[in-house]
C-alpha positions in Angstrom: 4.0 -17.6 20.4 7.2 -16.3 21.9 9.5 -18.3 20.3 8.3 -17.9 17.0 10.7 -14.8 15.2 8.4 -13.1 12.4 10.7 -12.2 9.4 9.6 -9.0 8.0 10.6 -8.6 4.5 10.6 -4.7 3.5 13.6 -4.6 1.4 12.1 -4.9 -1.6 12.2 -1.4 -4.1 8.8 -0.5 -4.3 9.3 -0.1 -8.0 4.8 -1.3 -8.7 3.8 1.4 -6.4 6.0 4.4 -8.7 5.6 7.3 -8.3 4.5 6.4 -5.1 7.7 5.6 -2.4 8.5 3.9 0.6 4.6 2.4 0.4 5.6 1.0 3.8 5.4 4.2 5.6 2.6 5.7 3.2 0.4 7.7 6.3 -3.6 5.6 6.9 -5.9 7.7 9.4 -2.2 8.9 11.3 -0.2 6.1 11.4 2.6 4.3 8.6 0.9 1.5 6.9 3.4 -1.0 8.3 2.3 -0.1 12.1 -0.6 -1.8 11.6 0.8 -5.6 10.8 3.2 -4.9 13.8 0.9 -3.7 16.4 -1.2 -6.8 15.4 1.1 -9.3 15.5 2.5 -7.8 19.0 -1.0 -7.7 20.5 -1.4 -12.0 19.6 1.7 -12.5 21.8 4.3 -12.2 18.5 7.1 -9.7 19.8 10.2 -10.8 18.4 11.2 -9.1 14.6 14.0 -9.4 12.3 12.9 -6.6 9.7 15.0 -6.9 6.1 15.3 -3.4 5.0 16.7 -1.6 1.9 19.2 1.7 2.3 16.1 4.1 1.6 13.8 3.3 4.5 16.4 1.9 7.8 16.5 4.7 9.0 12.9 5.2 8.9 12.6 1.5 10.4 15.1 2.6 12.9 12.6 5.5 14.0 9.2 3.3 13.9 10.7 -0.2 16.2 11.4 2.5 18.6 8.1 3.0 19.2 7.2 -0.6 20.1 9.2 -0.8 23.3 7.6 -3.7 24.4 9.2 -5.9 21.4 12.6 -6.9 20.2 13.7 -5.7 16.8 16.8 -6.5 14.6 17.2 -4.9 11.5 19.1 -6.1 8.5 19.8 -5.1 5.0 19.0 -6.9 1.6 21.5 -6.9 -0.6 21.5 -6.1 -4.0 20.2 -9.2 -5.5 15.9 -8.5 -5.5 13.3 -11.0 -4.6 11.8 -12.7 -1.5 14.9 -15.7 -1.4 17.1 -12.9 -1.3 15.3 -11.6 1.5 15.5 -14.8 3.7 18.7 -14.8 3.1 19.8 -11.6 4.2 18.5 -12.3 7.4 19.7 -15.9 8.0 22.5 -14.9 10.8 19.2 -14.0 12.8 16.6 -16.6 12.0 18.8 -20.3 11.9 17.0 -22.8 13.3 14.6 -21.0 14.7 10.7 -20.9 14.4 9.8 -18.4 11.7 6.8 -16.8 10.7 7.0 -14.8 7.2 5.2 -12.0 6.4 4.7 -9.4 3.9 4.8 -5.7 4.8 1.8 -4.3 3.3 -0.4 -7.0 4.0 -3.9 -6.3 5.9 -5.9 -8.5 7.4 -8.4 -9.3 10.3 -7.6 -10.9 14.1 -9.1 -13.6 13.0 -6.0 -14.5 10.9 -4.1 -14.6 14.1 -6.8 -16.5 16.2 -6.7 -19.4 13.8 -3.1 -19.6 13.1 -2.7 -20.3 17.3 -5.3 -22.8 17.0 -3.1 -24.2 14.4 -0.1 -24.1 15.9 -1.3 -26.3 18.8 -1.0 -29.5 16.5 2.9 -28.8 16.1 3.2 -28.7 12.1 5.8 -28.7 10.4 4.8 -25.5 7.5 1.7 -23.4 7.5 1.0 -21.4 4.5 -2.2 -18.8 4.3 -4.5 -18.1 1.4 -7.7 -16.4 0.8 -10.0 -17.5 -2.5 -10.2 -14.7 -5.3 -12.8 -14.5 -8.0 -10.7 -13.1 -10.8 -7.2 -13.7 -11.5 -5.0 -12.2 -9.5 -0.8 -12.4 -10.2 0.5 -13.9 -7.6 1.6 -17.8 -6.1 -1.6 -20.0 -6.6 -1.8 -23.2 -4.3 -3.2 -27.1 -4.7 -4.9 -28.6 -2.1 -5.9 -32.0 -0.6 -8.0 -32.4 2.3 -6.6 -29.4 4.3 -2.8 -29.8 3.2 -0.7 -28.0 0.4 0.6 -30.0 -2.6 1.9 -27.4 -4.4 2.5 -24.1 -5.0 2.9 -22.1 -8.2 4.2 -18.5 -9.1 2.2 -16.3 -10.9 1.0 -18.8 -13.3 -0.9 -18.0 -16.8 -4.6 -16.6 -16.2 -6.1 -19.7 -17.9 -3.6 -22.4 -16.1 -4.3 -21.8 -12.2 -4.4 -24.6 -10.2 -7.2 -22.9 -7.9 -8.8 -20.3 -6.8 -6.8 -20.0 -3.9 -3.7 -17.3 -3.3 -0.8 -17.6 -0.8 -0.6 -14.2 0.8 2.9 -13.7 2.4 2.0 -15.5 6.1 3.9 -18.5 6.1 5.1 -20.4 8.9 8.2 -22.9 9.2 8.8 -25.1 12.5 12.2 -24.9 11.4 13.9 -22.2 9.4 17.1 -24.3 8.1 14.3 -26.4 6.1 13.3 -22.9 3.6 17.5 -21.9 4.1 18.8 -24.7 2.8 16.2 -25.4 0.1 17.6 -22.2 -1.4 20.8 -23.8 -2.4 18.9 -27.3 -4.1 16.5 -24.7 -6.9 17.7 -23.2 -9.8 15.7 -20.5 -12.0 16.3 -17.7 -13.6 12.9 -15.9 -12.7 11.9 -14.2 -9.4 10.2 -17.0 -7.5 12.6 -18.9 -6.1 10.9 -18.4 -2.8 7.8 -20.3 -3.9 10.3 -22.8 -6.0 11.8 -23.9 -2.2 8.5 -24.3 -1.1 7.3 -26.5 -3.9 10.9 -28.1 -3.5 10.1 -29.4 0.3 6.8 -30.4 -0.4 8.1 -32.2 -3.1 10.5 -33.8 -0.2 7.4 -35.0 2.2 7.3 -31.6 4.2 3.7 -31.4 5.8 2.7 -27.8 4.8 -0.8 -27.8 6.3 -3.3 -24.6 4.9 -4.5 -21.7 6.7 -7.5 -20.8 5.3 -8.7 -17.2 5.3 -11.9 -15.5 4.6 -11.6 -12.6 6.2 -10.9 -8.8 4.5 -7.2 -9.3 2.7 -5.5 -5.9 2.2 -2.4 -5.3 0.0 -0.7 -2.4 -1.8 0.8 -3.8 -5.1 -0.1 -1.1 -7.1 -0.5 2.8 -6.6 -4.0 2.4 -7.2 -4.0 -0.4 -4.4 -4.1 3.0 -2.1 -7.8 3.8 -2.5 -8.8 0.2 -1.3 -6.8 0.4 1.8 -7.9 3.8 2.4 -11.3 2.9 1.9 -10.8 -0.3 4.5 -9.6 2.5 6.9 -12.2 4.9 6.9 -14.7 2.0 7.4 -13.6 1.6 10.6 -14.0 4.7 11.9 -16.8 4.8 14.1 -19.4 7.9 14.9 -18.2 11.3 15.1 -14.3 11.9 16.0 -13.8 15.5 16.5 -10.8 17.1 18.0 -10.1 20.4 18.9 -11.2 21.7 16.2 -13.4 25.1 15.0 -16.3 24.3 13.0 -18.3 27.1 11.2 -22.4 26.3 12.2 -22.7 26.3 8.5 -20.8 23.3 7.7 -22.5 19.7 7.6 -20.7 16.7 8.9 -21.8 13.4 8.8 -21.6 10.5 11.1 -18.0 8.5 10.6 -16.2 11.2 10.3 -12.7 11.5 11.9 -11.7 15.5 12.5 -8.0 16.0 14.0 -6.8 18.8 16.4 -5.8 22.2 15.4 -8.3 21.7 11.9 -10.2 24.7 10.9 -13.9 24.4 8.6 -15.3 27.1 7.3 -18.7 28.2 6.0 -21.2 26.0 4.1 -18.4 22.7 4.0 -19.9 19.4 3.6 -17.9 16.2 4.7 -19.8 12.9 3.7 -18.3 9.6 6.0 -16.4 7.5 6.5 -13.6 10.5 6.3 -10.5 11.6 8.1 -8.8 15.3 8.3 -5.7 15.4 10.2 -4.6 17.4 12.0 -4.1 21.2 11.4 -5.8 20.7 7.9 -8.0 23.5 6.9 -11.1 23.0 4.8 -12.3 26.3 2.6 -15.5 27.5 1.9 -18.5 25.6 0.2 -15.8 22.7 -0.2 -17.4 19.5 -0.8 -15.5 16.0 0.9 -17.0 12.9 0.1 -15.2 9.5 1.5 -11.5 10.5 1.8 -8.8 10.7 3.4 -7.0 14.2 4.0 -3.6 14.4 5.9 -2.3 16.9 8.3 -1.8 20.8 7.6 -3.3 20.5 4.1 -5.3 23.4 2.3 -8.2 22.8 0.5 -9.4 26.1 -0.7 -12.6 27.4 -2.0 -15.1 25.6 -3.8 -13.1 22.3 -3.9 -14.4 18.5 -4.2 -12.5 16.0 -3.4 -14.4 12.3 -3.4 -13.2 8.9 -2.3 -9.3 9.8 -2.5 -6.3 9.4 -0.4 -4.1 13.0 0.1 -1.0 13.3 1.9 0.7 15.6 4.2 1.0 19.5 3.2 -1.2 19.3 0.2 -2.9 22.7 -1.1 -5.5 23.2 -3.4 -8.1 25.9 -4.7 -11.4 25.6 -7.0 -10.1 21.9 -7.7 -12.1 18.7 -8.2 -9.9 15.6 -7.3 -11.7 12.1 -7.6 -10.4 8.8 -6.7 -6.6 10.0 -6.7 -3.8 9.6 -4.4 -1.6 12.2 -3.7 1.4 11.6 -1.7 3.2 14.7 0.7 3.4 18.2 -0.4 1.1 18.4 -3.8 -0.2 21.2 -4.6 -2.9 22.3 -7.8 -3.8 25.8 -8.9 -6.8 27.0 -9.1 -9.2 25.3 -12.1 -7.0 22.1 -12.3 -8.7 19.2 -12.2 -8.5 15.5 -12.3 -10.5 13.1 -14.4 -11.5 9.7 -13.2 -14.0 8.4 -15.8 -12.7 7.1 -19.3 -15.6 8.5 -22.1 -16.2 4.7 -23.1 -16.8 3.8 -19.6 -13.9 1.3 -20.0 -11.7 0.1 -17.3 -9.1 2.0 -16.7 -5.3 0.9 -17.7 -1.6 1.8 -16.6 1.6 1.7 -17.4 3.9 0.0 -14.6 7.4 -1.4 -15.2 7.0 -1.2 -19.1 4.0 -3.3 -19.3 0.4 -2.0 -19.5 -1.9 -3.8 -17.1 -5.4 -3.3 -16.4 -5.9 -1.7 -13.0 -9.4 -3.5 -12.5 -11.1 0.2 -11.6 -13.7 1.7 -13.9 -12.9 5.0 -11.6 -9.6 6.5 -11.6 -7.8 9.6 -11.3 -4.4 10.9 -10.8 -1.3 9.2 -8.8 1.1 12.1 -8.1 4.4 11.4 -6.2 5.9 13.5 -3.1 6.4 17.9 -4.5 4.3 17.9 -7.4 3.0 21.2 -8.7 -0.1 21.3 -11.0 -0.4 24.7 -12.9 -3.8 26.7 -12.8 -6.6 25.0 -15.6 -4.7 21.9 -16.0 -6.3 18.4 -16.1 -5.1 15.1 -15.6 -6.5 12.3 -17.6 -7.8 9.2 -16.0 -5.1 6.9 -14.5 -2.1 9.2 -15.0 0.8 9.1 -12.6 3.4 12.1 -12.0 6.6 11.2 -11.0 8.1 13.4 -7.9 9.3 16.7 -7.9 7.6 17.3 -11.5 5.6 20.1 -12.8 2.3 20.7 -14.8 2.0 23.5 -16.3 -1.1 25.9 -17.1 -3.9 24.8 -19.5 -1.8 21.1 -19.9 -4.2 18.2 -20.8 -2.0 15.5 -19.4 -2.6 12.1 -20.8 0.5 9.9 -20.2 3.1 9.6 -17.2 5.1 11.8 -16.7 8.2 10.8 -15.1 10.2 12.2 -12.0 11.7 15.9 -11.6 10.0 16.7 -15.2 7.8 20.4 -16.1 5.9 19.7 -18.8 4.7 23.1 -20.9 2.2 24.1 -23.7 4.9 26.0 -26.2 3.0 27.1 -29.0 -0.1 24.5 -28.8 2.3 21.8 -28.1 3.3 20.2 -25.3 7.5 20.5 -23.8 8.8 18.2 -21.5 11.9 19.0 -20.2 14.5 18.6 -17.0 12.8 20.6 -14.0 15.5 22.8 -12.7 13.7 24.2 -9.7 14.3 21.1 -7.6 18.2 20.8 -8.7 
């Protein structure tokens, strides 16, 4: 396993997850997302890293390889030119002819994974690609089998023209890198799979590509709303009660699974339901109801709040609220009265805009996505589904029912609403 180099590729723009940012380094019970993958892989025997960043999150990269010592890291950037290809590419001074394991970022997924692929390894093949079965369609590369080997492999195809049930989740394996490098230069296309077009290309060519199957929990963050599941995958694992230095008033209830940092402060008649995490510092009002979530360090969460089966960040605040099924990145904060809704009136799944297209986020529960400094005024409410961009403002007695985009304050002027250029943050 030492010889393999596992090709990171985290230079992508994160432009699905808006308002959300940097989803690599979005905070699960303490730690960045991507600390997961890598801790993994490093515990199977996997310590050697080529990591393809963007200019927004090096740096942070920089900060989190440090605290792997026992691992070697190289970082490199991706260029302007988007896609997975591109990726590879950028990092090809590091990873010719080598063994290379590629992985995406924000993928989750069990030891077993890792158990089988050694097995694997041990009859010297050529390719390896993953995949896990999905029941509904699911936009991403499908793949054809026959008897335990890949034919083919196909890029988001039409709902009604899959080839299987069967997704390729980003774990693929090469016995020699120069075999996906220099299939790069044989494809042509104009769309953003030419990744899965050099794949299809080799096995086209006779490459052995033999399948990894997978039926273990398969964790991604595609979406915003992609948050809540991970969360939720998360919490499960916390086991028992997990209580720091805290001071707990005798009043409050705590279930079992519950996960309580140092430093956190929870006052009279509080009930926390498990599996549920409060970082550190956090303080919990009175008669504050939390139900399956997860609450970050030195947040506020002020009298008479609910908050049920979200995700909050860092340095939230909040006072008489109810949040449900939300995520709420660093530094949010809602006056008191506001609320989210997370139930449509028809009982209809709920739907979001992402890139220009509306697509149906699969959830019949669904509240508000609010990127990093967001200020909610006092009586406001969010619609179900509705993401604030960061750095944007909500103003009293607002019924917000569409996006509202970054470093906004929208108003009620005169029983109609304003939107205009939010000045604070300049």
């Amino acid at each position: 396993m030492k010889d393999i180099t596992v090709l990171i590729l985290a230079g992508g723009d994160c432009s699905r997850v808006w308002p959300l940012e940097e989803k690599h380094f979005l905070q699960f019970c303490g730690r960045p997302l991507i600390s997961y993958p890598i801790s993994q892989l490093i515990r199977h025997g996997l310590t050697n890293f080529v990591i393809v960043t963007n200019k927004n999150n090096n740096e942070m990269f920089e900060r989190l390889t440090a605290t792997f010592p026992g691992a070697s890291f190289v970082l490199t950037q991706q260029g302007q030119k988007p896609g997975m290809a591109q990726a590879v590419i950028s990092a090809k001074e590091h990873i010719t002819g080598k063994k290379l394991l590629v992985i995406g970022p924000s993928d989750i997924y069990e030891d077993i994974l890792l158990v089988d692929f050694k097995k694997m390894l041990a009859k010297n093949p050529e390719g390896l690609l993953a995949g896990t079965a999905v029941s509904g369609y699911f936009p991403g590369a499908y793949l054809s089998l026959d008897r335990g080997m890949v034919v083919k492999i196909v890029e988001k195809p039409d709902p009604d023209k899959t080839p299987s049930q069967i997704i390729n989740f980003v774990f693929d394996y090469f016995r020699n890198s120069n075999s996906l490098l220099e299939s790069f230069d044989k494809i042509k296309t104009d769309k953003d799979d030419l990744y899965e077009r050099a794949i299809d290309y080799l096995l086209g060519k006779g490459m052995e590509f033999r399948f990894l199957p997978y039926k273990g929990y398969w964790g991604f963050l595609k979406y915003p709303w992609d948050v809540l599941s991970l969360s939720a995958y998360f919490l499960g694992k916390i086991e028992g009660k997990n209580i720091g230095k805290a001071e707990i008033a005798e009043s409050a209830v705590i279930s079992d699974r519950v996960y309580i940092g140092d430093g956190v402060k929870i006052m009279e008649n509080v009930k926390i339901t498990g599996p549920s995490y409060i970082g550190r510092g956090t303080i919990i009002g009175d008669n504050c109801v939390i139900r399956e979530s997860h609450i970050g360090d030195n947040c506020v969460v002020g009298y008479t709040s609910e908050i049920a089966r979200s995700h909050i960040g860092n340095r939230c605040w909040f006072h008489h609220n109810y949040i449900g099924d939300s995520v709420l990145a660093d530094n949010v904060s809602l006056g008191a009265g506001a609320v989210t809704a997370n139930f449509r009136l028809d009982e209809q799944p709920v739907s979001s805009v992402v890139n220009n297209k509306k697509i149906k986020t699969g959830k019949t529960k669904l509240g508000m996505i609010a990127g990093e400094n967001v200020r909610i005024g006092v009586n406001a409410a969010i619609m179900p589904g509705v993401k604030i961009g960061c750095n944007s403002y909500v103003g009293s007695g607002v019924v917000l029912d569409k996006d509202l985009p970054a470093g906004k304050f929208c108003s009620l002027v005169s029983n109609s609403y304003q939107v205009a250029e939010n000045k604070i943050f300049k």
